[in-house]
C-alpha distance (Angstrom), angle and dihedral (degrees) to the residues before:
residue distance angle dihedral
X1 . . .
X2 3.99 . .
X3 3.26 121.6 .
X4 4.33 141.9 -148.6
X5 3.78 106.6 -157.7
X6 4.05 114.9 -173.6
X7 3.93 101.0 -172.8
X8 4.19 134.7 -176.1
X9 3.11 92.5 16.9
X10 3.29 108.3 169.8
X11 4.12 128.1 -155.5
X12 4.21 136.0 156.6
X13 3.78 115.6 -115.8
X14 3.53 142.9 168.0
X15 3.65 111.5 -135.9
X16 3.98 135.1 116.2
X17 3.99 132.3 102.6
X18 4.37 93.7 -98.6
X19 3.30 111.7 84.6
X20 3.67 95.7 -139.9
X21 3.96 80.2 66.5
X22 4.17 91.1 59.3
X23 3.47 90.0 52.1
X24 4.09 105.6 35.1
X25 3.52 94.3 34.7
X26 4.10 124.7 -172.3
X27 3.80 158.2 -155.2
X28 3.93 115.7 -48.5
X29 3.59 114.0 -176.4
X30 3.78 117.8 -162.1
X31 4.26 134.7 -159.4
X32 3.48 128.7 -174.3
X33 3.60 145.5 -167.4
X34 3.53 119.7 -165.8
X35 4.27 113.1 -167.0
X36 3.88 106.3 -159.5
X37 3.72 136.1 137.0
X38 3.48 105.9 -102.3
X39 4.00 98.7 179.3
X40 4.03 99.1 108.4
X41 3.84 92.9 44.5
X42 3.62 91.3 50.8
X43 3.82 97.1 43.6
X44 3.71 92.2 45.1
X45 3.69 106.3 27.0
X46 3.51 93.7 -124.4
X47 3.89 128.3 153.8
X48 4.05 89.7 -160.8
X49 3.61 88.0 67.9
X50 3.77 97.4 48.3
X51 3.85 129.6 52.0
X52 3.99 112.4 -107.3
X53 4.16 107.5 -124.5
X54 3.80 90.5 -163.2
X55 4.42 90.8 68.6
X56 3.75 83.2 33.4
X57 3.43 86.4 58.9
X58 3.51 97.4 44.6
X59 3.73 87.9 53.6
X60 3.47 96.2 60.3
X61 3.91 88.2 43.6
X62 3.44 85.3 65.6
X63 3.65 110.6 51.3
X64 3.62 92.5 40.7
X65 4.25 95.3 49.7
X66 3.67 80.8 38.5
X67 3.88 134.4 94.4
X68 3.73 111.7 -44.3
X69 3.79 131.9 -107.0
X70 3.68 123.4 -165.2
X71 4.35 99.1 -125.9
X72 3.39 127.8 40.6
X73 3.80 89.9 -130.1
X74 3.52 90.5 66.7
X75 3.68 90.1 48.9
X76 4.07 89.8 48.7
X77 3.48 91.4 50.0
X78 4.04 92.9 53.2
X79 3.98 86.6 45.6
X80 3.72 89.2 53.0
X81 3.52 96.9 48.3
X82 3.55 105.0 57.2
X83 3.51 96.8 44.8
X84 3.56 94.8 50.9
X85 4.34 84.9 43.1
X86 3.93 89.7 54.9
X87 3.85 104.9 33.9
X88 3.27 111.2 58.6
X89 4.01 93.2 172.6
X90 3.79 81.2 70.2
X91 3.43 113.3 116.0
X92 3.76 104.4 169.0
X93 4.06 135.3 -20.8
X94 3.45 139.4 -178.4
X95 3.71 127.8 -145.3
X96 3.72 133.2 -159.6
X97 3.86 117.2 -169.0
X98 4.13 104.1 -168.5
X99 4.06 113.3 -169.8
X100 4.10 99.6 -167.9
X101 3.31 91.5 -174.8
X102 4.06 105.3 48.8
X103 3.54 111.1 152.3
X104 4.06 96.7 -116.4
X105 4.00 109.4 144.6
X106 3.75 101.0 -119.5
X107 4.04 139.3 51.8
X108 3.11 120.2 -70.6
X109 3.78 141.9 139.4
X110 4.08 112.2 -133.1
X111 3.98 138.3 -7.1
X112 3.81 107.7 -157.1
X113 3.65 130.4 178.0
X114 4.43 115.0 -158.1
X115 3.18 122.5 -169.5
């Protein structure tokens, strides 16, 4: 299967279960992995038959910037949703949401969530 991968990308959200989190807000960092067959845009150069990563981007953009949730699941599964709702070349994707800055007591580097 081919594969579109969109990784570090980096966006400013609002979400998490403290409320100092809600307010302050943080860094999200999102990956992705797009599994679609890529044959016909390749053979025919044609962005139809492909999925375009710059509104995919924008997607994600959105939902992150956008209202807040309190779990990163929930913010996965809202991700995962409307890409699999607008793309139907989309075969299968995986998502990593990382939250650097998750307020855990103790050192550590990353907490991710993939769905």
């Amino acid at each position: 299967m081919d594969k579109i991968s969109l990784t570090g990308m980096e966006f400013f959200g609002y979400h998490g279960v403290l409320p100092e989190e809600t307010r302050l807000g943080q860094r999200f960092i999102v990956d992705l992995t797009m599994e679609l067959d890529l044959r016909q845009a390749g053979e025919n150069d044609d962005l139809e038959a492909t999925i375009n990563y710059a509104e995919v981007y924008a997607d994600i953009k959105a939902l992150v910037e956008g209202g807040p949730v309190k779990t990163l699941e929930c913010l996965g599964e809202r991700i995962c949703q409307r890409l699999y709702a607008k793309y139907q070349l989309l075969e299968h994707l995986s998502l990593t949401i990382h939250k650097p800055g998750a307020p855990v007591a103790g050192i550590f580097k990353d907490v991710a969530v993939t769905l």
